[in-house]
C-alpha positions in Angstrom: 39.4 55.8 33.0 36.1 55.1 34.6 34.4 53.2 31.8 37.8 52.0 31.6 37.5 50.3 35.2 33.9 49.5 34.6 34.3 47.2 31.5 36.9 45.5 33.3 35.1 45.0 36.3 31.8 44.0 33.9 34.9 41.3 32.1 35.8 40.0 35.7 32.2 39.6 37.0 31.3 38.5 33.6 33.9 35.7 34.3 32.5 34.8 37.6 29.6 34.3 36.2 30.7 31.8 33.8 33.5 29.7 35.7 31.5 28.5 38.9 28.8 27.3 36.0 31.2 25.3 34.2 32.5 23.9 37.2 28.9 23.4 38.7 28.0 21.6 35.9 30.9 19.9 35.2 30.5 18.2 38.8 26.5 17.1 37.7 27.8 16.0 34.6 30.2 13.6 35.3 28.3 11.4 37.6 25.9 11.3 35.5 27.8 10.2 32.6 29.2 7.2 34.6 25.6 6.3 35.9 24.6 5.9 32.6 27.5 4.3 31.1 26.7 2.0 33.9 23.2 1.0 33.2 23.9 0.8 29.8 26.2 -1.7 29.9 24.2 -4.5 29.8 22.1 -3.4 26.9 25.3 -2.5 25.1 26.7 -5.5 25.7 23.2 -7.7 24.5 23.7 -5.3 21.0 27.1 -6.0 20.5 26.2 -9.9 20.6 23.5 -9.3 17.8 25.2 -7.1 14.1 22.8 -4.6 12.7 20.8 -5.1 9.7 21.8 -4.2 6.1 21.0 -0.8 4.7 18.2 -1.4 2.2 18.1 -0.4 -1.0 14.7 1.0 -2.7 14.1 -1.7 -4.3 14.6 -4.2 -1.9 12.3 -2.0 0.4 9.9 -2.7 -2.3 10.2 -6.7 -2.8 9.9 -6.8 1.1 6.4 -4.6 0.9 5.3 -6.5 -1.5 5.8 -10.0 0.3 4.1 -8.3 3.4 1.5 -6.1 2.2 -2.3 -7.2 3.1 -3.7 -5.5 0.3 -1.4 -7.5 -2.1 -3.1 -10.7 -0.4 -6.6 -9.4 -0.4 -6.1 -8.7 -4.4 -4.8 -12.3 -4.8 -8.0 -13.8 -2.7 -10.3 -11.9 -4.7 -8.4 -13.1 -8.2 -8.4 -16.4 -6.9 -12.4 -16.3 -6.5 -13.2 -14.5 -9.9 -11.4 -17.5 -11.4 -13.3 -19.9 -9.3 -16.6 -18.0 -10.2 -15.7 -18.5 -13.9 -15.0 -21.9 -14.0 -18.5 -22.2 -12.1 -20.2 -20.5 -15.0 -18.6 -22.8 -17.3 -20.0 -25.4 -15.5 -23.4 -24.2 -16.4 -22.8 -25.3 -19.6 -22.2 -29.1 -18.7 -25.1 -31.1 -17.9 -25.7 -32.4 -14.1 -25.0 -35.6 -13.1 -26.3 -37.3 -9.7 -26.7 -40.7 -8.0 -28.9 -42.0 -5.5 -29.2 -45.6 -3.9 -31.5 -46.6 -1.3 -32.0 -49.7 0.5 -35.1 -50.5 2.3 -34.9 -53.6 4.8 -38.2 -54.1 6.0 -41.0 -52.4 4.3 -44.9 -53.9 5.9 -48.2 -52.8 4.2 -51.6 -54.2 4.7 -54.7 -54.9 2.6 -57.7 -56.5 1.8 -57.8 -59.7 0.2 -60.0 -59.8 -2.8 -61.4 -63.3 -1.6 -65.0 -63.4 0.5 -64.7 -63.0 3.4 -62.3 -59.8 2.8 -59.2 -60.5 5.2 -56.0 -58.3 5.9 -52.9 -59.7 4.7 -50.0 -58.6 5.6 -46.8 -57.8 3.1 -43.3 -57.7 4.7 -40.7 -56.4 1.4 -37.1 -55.3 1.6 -35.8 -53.1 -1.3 -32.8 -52.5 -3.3 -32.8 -49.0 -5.4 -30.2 -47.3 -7.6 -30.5 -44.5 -9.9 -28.7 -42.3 -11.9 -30.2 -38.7 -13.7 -28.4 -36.1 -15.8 -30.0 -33.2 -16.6 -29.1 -30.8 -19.2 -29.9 -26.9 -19.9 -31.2 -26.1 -23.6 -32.2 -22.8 -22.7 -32.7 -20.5 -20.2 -33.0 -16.9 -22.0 -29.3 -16.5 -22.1 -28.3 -16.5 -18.5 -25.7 -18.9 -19.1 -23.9 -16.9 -21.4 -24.2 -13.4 -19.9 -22.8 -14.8 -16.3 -19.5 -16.7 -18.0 -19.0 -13.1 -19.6 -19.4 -11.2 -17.0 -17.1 -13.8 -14.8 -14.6 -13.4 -17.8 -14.5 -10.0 -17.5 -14.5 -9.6 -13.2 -11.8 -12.2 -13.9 -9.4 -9.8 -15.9 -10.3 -6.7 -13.9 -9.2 -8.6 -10.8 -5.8 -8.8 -12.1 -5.7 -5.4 -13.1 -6.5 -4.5 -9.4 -4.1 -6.7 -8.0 -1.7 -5.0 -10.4 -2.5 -1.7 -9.6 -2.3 -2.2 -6.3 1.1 -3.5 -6.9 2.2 -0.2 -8.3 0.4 1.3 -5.7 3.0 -0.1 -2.8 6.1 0.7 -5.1 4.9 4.3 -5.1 4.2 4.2 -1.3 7.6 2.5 -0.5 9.1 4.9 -3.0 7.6 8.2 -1.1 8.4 7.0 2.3 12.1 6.0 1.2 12.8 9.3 -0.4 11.0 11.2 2.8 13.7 8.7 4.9 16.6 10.5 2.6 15.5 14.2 2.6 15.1 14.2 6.5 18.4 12.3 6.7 19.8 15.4 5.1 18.2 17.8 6.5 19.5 16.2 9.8 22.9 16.6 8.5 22.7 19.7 8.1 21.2 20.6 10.8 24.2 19.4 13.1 26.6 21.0 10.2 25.2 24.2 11.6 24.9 23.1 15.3 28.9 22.2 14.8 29.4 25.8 13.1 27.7 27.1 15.7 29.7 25.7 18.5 32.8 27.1 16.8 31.6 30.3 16.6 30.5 30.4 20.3 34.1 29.2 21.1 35.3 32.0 18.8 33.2 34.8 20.5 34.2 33.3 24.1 37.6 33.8 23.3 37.2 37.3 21.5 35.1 38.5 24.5 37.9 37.4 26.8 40.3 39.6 25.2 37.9 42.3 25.0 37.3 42.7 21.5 33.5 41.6 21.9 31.1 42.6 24.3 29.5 40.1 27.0 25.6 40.1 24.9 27.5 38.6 21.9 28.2 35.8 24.1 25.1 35.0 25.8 23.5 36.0 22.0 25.9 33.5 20.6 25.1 31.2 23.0 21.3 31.3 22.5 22.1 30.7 19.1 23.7 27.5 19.7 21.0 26.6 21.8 18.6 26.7 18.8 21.2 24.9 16.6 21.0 22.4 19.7 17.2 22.7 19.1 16.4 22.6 15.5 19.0 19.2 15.6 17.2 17.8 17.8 14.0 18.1 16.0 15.0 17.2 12.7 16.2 13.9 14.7 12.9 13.0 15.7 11.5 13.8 12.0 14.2 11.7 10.8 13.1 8.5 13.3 9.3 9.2 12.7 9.8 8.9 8.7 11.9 5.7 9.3 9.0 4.6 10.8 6.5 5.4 8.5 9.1 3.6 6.0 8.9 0.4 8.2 5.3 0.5 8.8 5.1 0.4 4.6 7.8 -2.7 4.7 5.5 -4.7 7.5 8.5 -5.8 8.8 9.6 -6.8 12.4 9.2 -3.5 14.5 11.3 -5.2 17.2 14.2 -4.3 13.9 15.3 -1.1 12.9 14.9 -0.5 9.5 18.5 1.0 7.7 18.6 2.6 4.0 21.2 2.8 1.8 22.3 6.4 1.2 21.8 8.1 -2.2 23.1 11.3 -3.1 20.6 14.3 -3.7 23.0 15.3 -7.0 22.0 11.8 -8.5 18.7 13.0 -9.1 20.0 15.8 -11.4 19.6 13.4 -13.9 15.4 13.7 -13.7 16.0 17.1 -15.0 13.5 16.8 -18.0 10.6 18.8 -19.1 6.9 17.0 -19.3 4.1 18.0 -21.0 1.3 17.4 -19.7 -1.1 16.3 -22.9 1.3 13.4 -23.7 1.4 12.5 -19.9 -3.0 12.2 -20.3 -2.5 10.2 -23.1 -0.3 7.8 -21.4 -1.6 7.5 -18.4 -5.0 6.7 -20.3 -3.8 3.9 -22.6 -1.8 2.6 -19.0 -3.4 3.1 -16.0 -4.6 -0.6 -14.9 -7.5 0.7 -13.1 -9.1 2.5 -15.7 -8.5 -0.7 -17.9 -10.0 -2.9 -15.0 -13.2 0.5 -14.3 -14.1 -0.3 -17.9 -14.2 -3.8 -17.7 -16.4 -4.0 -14.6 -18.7 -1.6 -16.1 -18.9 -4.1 -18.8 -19.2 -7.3 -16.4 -22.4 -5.5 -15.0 -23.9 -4.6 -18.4 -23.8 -8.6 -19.1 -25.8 -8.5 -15.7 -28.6 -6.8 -17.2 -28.6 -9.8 -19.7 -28.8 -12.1 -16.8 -31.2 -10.2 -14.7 -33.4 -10.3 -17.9 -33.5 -14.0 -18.6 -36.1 -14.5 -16.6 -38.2 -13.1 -19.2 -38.1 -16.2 -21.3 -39.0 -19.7 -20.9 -36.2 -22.3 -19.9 -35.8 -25.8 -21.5 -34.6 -28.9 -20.0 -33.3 -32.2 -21.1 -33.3 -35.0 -18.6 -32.7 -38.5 -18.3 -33.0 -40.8 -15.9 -32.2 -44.2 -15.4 -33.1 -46.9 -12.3 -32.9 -50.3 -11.5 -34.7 -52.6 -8.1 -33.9 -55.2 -6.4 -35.8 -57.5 -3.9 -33.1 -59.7 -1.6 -36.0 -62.7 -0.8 -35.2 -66.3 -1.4 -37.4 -66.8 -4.1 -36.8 -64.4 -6.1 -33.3 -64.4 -8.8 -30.4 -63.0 -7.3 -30.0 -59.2 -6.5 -27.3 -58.6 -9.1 -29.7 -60.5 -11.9 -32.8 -58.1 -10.8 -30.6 -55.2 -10.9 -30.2 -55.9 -14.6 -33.6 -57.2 -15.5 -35.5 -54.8 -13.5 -34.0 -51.6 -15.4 -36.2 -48.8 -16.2 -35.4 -45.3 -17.6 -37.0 -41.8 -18.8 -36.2 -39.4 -21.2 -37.7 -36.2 -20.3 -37.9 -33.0 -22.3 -39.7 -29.9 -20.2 -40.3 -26.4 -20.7 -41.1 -23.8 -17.6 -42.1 -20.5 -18.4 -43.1 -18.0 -15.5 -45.5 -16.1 -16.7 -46.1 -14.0 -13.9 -43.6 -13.1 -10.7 -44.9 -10.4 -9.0 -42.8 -7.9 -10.6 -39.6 -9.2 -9.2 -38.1 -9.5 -12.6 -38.3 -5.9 -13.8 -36.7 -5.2 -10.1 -33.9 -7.2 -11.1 -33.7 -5.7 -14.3 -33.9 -2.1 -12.7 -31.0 -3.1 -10.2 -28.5 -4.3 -12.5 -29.4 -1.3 -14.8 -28.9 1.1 -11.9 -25.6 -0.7 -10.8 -24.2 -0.7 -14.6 -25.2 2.8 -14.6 -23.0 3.7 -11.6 -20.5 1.8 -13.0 -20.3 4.5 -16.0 -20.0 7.3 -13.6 -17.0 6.0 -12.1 -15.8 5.5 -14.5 -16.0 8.5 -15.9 -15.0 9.9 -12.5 -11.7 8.4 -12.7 -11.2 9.4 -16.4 -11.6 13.3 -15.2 -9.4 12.5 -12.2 -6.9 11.0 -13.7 -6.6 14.0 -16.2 -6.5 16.7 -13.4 -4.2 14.7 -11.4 -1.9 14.6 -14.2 -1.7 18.2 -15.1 -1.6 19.1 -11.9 1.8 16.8 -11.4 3.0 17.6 -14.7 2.8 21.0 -13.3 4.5 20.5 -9.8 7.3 18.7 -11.6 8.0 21.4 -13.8 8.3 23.6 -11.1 10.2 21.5 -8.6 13.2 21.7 -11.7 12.9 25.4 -11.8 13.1 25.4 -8.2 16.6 23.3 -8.1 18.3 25.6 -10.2 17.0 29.2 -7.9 17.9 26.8 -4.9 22.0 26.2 -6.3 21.9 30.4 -7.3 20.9 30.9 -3.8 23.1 28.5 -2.2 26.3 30.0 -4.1 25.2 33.3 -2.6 24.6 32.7 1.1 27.9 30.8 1.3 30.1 33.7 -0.1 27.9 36.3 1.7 28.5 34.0 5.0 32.4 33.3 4.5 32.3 37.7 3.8 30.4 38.1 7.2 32.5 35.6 9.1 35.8 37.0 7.9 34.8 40.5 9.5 32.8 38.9 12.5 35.8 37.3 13.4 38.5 40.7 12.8 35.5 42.2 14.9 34.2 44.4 11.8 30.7 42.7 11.6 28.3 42.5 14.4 26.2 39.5 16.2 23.4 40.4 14.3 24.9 40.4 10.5 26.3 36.6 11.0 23.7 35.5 12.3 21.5 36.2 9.6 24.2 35.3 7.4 24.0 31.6 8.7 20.8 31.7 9.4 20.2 32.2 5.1 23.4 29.9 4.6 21.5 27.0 6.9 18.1 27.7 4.7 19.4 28.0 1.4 21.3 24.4 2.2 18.1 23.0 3.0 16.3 24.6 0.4 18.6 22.6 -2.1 17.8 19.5 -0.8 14.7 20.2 -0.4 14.4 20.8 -4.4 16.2 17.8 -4.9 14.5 15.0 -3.2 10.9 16.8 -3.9 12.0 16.4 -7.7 12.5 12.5 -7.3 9.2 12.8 -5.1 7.3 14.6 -8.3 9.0 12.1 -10.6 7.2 9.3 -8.3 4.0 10.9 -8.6 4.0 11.2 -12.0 5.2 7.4 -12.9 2.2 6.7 -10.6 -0.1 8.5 -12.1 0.6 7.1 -15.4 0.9 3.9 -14.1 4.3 3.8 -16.4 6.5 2.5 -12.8 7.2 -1.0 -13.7 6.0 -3.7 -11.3 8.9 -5.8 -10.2 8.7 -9.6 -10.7 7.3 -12.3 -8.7 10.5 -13.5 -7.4 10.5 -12.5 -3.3 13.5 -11.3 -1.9 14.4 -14.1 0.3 14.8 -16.2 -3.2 16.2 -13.0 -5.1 19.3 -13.5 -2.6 19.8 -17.2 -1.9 
């Protein structure tokens, strides 16, 4: 009867404890409430008078980075001066043309007369010039040629690298999109649980009223919700800092939030197909765009040799010139008949061979040599990259489809070991401890499936990037795709 008294009297303080803390706060909270509500009516308002953008989907997340991207732009630049640089060397090929006219107005020299006595005389002229020379390359130890191949071929590698680094932003975008989706789900579940959690603390409140649980469970129920409160709260803020990272991708207005479509994590079930890894290499090198555009800068700078080399032979020049005067004096014909009688031109065919440079020929040589030789390792450096790279992914993607399948057997388990627990927490058979634990591995094993999910899409990604087998979408921008 003693204990009897005591638990009561533990119920009633117990009680006390609670009530005046619920009315404490519910006398803070109120306020409160309105004071906000207050202050945010304006800003409310001001939203309401502007709608919210359209969820994206992933593709037209990628046709916006690809319109915004600054690497996109520096690839088009540089494209846009290897073809420039080729049409120069073409040029080479093409003889020079130029045009010069000069007119002298007063032009005084003095001599000697060849009379005796000798006396100065004084000449006042005024001049009329034009001429025009071309000039014409032969030869010139094959510079010419090596530098239009090399432009050729720095010409083609630069849209190679403008394509790669188109597939370059569609994996991005794709990564940060699918990062946006798992830690939107992971947010939903997250409050699933906080809302389970809730429920339970209302059911142990009540159960603890009646006496069939003890006052700990509470306050141990309570904590728990707290957590729930917690871990929501969190995966909120990895949620927003994902849909940033998304929008800092897209380069669009940051004044804007940035909304996504949703897309269920059972869609990409349908990835659920085994790679192997020596067809991926295979692929990926017969693909990849810049291994294609590696191997043909390596061979732009082996022309360079060529070019750096040139310098070794003699060069041979045509040129031609032709030039007419004119003297506007009163007794002389007219300046339009001089300029056709006094015609003279040159036909001029030189050689110039530099016999000697003070070595700074075979340092030319040596440089190009040393730069086509770096060019090879690179090269070869992204050949051997490219092949771990691979087998790594191959592997991870493998292992992300084993991992879906353990994540559903899990799954299955924690929710009928959880509904088991629950249905003897709440008849009072199970204790704090047991359903916690069960929700605890319920909340995990949810996440864990997603988890699974999403990271298979991710290693999916990876591997079309890899092999450079992710298709680069058209031209066409999104503003016209929609018009």
């Amino acid at each position: 009867m003693q204990s009897n008294r005591q638990q009561d009297n533990g119920r009633k303080d117990g009680h006390q404890r609670l009530e005046p803390v619920s009315r404490t706060t519910s006398r803070h909270i109120v306020p409160a409430i309105l004071a906000i509500i207050v202050m945010a009516a304006p800003l409310l308002a001001a939203a309401a008078g502007k709608p919210r953008p359209e969820p994206l989907t992933l593709d037209e997340c990628i046709h916006i980075a690809l319109e915004q991207a600054t690497d996109i732009r520096r690839a088009e630049y540089n494209r846009e001066l290897r073809g420039a640089e080729v049409l120069k060397n073409y040029g080479q090929f093409l003889p020079s043309i130029s045009v010069n006219a000069s007119y002298t107005p007063v032009s005084i020299s003095r001599s000697y007369s060849t009379v005796s006595p000798p006396t100065v005389l004084k000449t006042s002229t005024e001049t009329l010039s034009l001429g025009v020379t071309t000039s014409l390359n032969l030869f010139n130890g094959f510079r010419n040629y090596a530098d239009l191949q090399g432009s050729l071929q720095r010409k083609d590698a630069s849209e190679l690298t403008l394509a790669r680094a188109q597939e370059t932003i569609v994996y991005d975008v794709t990564q940060a999109y699918y990062q946006v989706l798992l830690n939107r789900e992971l947010l939903r579940i997250a409050r699933e649980n906080l809302s389970a959690s809730e429920a339970l603390l209302q059911l142990t409140r009540r159960q603890y009223e009646i006496g069939l649980k003890p006052v700990t469970d509470f306050y141990q129920q309570e904590a728990e919700t707290a957590n729930s409160e917690l871990a929501a709260i969190k995966a909120e803020n990895t949620l927003r800092q994902s849909r940033i990272a998304l929008q800092k991708r897209l380069q669009s207005d940051p004044r804007e939030e940035v909304r996504i479509e949703q897309v269920p994590p059972e869609q990409f079930r349908e990835l659920d197909t085994p790679v192997a890894a020596d067809n991926l290499v295979q692929t990926a090198l017969d693909r990849r765009r810049d291994l294609q555009g590696a191997s043909l800068e390596t061979g732009a700078a082996k022309w360079d040799i060529t070019s750096a080399a040139s310098s070794r032979w003699p060069s041979l020049d045509l040129s031609f010139t032709y030039g007419s005067n004119a003297y506007p004096q009163n007794s002389l014909p007219p300046v339009d008949e001089q300029l056709s009688d006094l015609t003279s031109y040159s036909l001029v065919l030189s050689m110039n061979w530099n016999l000697f440079d003070g070595f700074l020929t075979g340092y030319g040589i040596e440089q190009a040599k040393t730069a086509y030789l770096n060019r090879m390792l690179d090269e070869d450096d992204l050949r051997r990259t490219i092949v771990l790279d691979l087998r790594l992914a191959a592997g991870d993607y493998n292992a992300a489809r084993e991992q879906i399948t353990a994540a559903e057997n899990t799954l299955r388990a924690a929710e009928k070991a959880f509904e088991t627990v629950e249905r003897k927490y709440e008849l009072g058979a199970a204790t704090f401890v047991e359903v916690n634990a069960a929700r605890a591995s319920l909340v995990t094993a949810r996440s864990e499936k997603a988890q699974a999910l999403y990271n298979l899409a991710l290693q999916k990604n990876i591997l079309d990037f890899l092999t450079g087998s992710r298709p680069i979408p058209t031209t066409l921008t999104y503003r016209e795709e929609h018009e």
